[in-house]
C-alpha positions in Angstrom: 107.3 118.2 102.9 109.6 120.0 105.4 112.2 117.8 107.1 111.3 117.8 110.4 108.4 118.9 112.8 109.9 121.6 114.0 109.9 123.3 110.4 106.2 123.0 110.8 103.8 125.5 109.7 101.3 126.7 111.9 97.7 125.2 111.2 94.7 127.5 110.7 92.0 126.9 112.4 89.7 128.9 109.8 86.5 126.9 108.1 86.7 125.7 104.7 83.2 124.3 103.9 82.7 121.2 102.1 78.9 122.3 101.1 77.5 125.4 101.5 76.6 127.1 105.2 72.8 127.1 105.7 71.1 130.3 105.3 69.6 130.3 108.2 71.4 130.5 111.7 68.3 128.6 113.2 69.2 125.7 110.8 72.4 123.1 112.2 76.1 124.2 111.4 77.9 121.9 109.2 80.0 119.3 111.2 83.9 120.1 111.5 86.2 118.1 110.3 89.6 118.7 110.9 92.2 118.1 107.9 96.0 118.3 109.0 98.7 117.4 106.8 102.0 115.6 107.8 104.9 117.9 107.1 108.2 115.5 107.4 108.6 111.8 107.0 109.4 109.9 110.3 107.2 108.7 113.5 107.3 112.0 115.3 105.9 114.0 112.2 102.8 111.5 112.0 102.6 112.1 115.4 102.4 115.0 115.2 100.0 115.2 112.4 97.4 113.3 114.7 98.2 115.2 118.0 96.9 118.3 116.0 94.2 116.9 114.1 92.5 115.3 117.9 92.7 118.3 119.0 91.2 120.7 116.4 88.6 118.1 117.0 88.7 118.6 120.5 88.7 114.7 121.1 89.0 115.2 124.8 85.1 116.2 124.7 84.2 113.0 123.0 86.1 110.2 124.4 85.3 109.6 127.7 84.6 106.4 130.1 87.0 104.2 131.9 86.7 101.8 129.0 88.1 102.5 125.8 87.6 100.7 122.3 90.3 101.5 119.2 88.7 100.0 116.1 92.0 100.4 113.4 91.5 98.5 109.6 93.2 95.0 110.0 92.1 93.3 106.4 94.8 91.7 105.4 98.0 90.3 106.6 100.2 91.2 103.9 101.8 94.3 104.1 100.9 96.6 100.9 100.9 100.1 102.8 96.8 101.6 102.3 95.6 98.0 102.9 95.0 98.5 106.5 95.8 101.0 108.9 99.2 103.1 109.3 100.6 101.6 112.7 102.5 104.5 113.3 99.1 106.7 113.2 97.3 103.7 115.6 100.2 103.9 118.2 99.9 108.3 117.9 96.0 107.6 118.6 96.6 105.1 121.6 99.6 107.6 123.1 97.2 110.5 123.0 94.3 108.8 124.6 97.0 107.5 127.7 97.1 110.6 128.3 93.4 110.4 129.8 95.2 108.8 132.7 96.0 105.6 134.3 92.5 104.2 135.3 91.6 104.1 131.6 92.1 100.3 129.8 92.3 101.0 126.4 91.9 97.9 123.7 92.9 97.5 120.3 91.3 94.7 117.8 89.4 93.9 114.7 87.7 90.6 113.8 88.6 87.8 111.2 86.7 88.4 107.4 84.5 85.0 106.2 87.2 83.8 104.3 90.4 83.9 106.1 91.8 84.8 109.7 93.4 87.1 108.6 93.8 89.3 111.7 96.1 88.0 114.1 98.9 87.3 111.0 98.0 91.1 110.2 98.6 92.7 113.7 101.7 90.9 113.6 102.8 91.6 110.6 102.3 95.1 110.7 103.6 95.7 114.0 100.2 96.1 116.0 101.3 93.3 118.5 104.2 95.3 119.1 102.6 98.8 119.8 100.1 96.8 121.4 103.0 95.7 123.9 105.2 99.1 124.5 101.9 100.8 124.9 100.7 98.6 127.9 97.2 97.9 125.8 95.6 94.7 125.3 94.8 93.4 122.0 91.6 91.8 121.2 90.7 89.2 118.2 87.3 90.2 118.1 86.0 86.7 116.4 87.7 85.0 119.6 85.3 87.4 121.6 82.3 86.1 123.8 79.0 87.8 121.7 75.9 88.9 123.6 72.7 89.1 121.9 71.2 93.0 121.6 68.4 94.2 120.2 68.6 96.7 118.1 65.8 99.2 115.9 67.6 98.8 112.6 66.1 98.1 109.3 68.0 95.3 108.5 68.7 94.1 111.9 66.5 93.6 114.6 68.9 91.9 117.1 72.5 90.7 116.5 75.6 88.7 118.3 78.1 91.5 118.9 81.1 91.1 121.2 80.7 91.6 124.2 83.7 94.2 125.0 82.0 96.2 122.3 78.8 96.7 124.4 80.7 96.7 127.7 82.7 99.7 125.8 82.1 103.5 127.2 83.8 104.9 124.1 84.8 103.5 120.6 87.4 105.3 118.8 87.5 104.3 115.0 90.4 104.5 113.0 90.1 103.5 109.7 91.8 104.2 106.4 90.8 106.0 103.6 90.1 103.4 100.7 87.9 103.1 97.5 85.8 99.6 98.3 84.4 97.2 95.1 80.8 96.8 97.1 80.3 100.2 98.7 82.8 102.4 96.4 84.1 103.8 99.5 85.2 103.1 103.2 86.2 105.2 105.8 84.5 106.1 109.2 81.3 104.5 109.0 82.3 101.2 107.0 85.4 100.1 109.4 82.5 99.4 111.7 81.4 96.2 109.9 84.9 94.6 110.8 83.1 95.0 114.4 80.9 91.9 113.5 82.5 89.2 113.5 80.7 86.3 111.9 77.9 86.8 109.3 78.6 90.5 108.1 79.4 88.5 104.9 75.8 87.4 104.4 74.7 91.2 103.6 76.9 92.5 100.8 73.5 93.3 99.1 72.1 95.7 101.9 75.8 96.9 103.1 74.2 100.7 103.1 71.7 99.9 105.5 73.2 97.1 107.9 76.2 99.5 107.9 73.8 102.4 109.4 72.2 99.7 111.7 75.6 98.7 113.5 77.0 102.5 113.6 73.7 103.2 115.3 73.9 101.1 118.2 77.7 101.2 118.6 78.8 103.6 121.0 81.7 105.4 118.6 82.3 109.0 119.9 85.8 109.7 117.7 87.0 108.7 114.4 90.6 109.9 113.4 90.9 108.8 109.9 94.3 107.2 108.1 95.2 109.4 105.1 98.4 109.4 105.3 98.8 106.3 102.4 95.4 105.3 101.2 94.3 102.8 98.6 92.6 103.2 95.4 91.6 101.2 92.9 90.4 97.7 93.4 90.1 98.7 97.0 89.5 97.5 99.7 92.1 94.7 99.8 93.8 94.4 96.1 94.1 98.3 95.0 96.7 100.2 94.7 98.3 102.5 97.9 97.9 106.3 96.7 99.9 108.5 99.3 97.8 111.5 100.4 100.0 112.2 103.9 97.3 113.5 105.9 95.1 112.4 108.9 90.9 113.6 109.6 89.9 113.6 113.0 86.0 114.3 114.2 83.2 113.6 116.0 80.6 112.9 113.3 81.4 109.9 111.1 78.7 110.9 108.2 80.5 114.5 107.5 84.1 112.6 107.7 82.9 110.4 105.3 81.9 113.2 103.0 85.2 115.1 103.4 86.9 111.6 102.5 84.4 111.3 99.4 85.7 115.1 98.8 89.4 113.3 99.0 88.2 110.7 96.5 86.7 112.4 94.1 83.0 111.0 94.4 79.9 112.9 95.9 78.6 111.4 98.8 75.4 111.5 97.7 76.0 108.7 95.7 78.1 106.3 98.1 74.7 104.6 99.4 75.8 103.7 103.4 77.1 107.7 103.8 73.9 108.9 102.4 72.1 106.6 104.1 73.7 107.0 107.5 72.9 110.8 106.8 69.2 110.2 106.4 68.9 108.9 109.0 70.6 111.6 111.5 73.7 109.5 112.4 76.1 112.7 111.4 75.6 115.5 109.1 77.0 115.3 105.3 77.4 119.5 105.3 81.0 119.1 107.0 83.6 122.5 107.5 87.3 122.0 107.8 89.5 123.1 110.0 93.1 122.5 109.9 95.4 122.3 106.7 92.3 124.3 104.7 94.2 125.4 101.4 95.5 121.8 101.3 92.4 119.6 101.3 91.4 119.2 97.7 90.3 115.9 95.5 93.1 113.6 94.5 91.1 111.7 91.8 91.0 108.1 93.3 90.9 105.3 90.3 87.5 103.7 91.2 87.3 100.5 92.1 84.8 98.4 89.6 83.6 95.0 90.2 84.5 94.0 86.5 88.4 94.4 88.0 87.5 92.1 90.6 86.2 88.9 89.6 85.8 87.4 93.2 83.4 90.1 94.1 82.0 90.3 91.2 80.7 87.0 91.3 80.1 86.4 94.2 77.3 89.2 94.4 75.9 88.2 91.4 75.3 84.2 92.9 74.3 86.0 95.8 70.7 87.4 94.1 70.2 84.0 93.4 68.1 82.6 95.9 68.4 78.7 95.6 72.1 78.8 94.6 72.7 81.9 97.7 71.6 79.5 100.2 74.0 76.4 98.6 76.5 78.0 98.3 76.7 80.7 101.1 75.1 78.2 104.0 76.6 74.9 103.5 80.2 73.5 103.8 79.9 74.1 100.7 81.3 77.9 101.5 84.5 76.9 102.2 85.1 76.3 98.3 84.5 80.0 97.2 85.9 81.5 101.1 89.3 79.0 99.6 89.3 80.4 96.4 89.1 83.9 97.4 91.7 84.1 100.2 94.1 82.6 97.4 93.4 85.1 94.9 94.2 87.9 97.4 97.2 86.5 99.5 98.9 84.2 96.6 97.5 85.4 92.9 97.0 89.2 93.4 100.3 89.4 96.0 102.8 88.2 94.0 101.1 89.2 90.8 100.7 92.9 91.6 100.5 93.9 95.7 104.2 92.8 96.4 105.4 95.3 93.1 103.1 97.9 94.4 104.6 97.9 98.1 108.3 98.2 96.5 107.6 100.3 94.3 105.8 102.9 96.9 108.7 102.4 99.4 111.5 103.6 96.6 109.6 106.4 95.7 108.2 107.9 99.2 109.8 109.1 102.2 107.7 108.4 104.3 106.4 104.7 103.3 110.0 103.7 102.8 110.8 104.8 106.8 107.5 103.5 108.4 107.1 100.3 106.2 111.0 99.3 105.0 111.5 97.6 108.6 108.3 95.8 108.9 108.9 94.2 104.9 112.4 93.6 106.1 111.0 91.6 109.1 108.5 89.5 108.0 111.2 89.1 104.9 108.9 90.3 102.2 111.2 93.2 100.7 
C-alpha cells in the first residue's frame, strides 16, 4: 500500500468479467460491480476507497427518496475486526450520501440476534454511536422498532412483522461485510438483510436460502457498498478469524456482488444456496463485470467455515429437524437455555479463548487495523 491517498493510482474503469459475456447482444449484460482497493492505512484512504467505489457504481442513480435506510453488520459487541462492519467505511457511506442534501434523514441500525442484544453494546463499542452523533444521523435499534404486518409473495413467507421505518424507507443502503457463514457458507449483500427481521428470523435456519430471497424481495434496497477491507473467515459469521483483504464493492445488484464476493472467497456461487437462489429468481444477475481495481480482484482462499467447528450451530440445526423436540425447545421458555448457552460460548468461551488473540494479533501486524481499531480496544479497555 502507498502511504497516503495522494500517492494513489488511478482506477480503471475497464471490465473484468467474473463469467463469461453472453454471446448474444439481445441477451442482458452482466451486472457491474465495482472492486477498488484501499491504497494507505488511515480514515481518509478508506474514504477514499468508498468515494470511488459509489461512484464507479454510479450510486447517485440508485439512492434516491427523502428517506434513507443504512443497514451496516452489527453482530456482535466485541470488537474482533471482520465481525461486523468497518466503522470507518459506515461513516464514508453516510458522508457520501449527506451529500444528497439537507432534506434527506438518513438512519443507521440493525436489530438484536435471538440470543443476545447484542446491538446497542456493539454500536457502542465500535464507535457507531459516535459517527452516528458527528454525522447528525439517528440511530435505530431495529428490535425497539414498531413492526407493521405486510404481505408479501414469498415462498416461505406469505406476510411478516417488519419495522416499520423499513417500509416507510424510500431507499435502503446495505453495507455488510464480507464473511464465510456456518449456515449459509457465505454472507454479504443479500444475507445482511436477515438482521432486518428482528424477532423470529431464528426459527428458519433450515430454509435461510429462500426466506433470505423472500425479505430481499420486498425490501426496498437500491445500493449495497460491501466491507472488504478486514473480513472474516473461518468459523464465520461471529467466531472466525479476521482475514484483511483492504478493499470495498459497491453496486446496484446484490446477487452479482455476492458472486464477486464468492469470487473473493474462493467458492462458486452456484453452490451458496440463498445467491443462487436469489438469482433464480431475477432479484440480480450472478454474470457480474468489474470495474475498478480489475488486475487486483482475485480469490484469497477463505478457510470455510464447517459446522463440525461450531458445536452451537451445529447442534442446534440438527435438534431443529426434529419436530417434537424443535417445538420444546425453540417455542417454550425453555429457549432461553440454549439462547444462554450460546451467547456465552461466543462473548465469554470463544472471546477470551481465541477472538481477543485474533484482534491483537491483527492490530500488530496490519496498518490499517492497528489505526482504525487500536483506539476503539483501548476505549472499551480490551487491548
Amino acid at each position: 500500500m502507498a502511504a497516503n491517498s495522494r500517492n494513489r493510482k488511478k482506477v480503471k474503469s475497464s471490465a473484468n468479467l467474473g463469467k463469461a459475456k453472453p454471446s448474444s447482444s439481445s441477451q442482458v449484460l452482466p451486472s457491474p460491480v465495482a472492486y477498488v482497493s484501499v491504497r494507505g492505512y488511515e480514515q481518509e484512504n478508506v474514504f477514499s476507497a468508498v468515494e470511488q467505489a459509489m461512484e464507479l457504481a454510479h450510486w447517485k442513480k440508485y439512492v434516491r427518496g427523502k428517506k434513507i435506510f443504512i443497514k451496516p453488520n452489527l453482530l456482535s459487541d466485541q470488537v474482533v475486526p471482520g465481525q461486523c462492519t468497518s466503522p470507518w467505511v459506515l461513516e464514508a457511506v453516510i458522508k457520501i450520501i449527506k451529500t444528497l442534501g439537507s432534506g434527506v434523514q438518513i438512519s443507521v441500525g440493525d436489530a438484536d440476534v435471538a440470543t443476545s442484544k447484542q446491538v446497542e453494546p456493539a454500536a457502542r463499542n465500535w464507535g457507531v454511536m459516535d459517527i452516528c452523533k458527528r454525522q447528525g444521523v439517528k440511530f435505530i435499534n431495529l428490535s425497539k422498532e414498531k413492526t407493521v404486518n405486510v404481505k408479501m409473495d414469498g415462498v416461505i413467507f406469505k406476510n411478516m412483522p417488519i419495522p416499520k421505518i423499513l417500509v416507510d424507507a424510500d431507499t435502503i443502503v446495505t453495507v455488510p461485510v464480507v464473511k464465510t457463514h456456518n449456515v449459509t457458507t457465505m454472507t454479504c449483500s443479500l444475507k445482511n438483510q436477515w438482521g432486518c427481521i428482528p424477532t423470529f428470523r431464528h426459527q428458519y435456519h433450515l430454509v435461510a436460502d429462500k426466506c433470505i430471497s423472500d425479505i430481499n424481495s420486498f425490501l426496498k434496497v437500491k445500493f449495497a457498498v460491501a466491507d472488504a477491507t478486514i473480513c472474516l473467515e473461518e468459523n464465520g459469521p461471529r467466531v472466525g478469524r479476521p482475514k484483511f483483504v483492504g478493499a470495498v464493492m459497491a453496486s446496484n445488484d446484490r446477487v452479482a456482488m455476492d458472486s464477486a464476493a464468492c469470487k473473493i472467497i474462493g467458492v462458486n456461487p452456484m453452490a451458496v444456496a440463498h445467491v443462487k437462489e436469489a438469482g433464480l429468481r431475477g432479484l440480480g444477475s450472478n454474470d457480474y463485470s468489474i470495474v475498478g481495481d480489475t488486475k487486483l480482484f482475485w480469490s484469497r482462499r477463505f478457510k470455510p467455515a464447517l459446522l463440525k467447528n461450531h458445536p452451537i450451530v451445529m447442534i442446534e440445526l440438527f435438534l431443529r429437524k426434529i419436530p417434537g423436540i424443535r417445538w420444546i425447545v425453540f417455542n417454550t421458555p425453555l429457549f432461553k437455555i440454549p439462547a444462554w448457552i450460546a451467547s456465552k460460548y461466543n462473548s465469554f468461551w470463544w472471546y477470551n479463548r481465541e477472538g481477543k488473540g485474533f484482534a491483537r494479533d491483527l492490530i500488530r501486524k496490519n496498518a490499517l487495523a492497528r489505526n482504525e481499531f487500536e483506539p476503539l480496544l483501548q476505549r472499551i479497555g480490551k487491548l
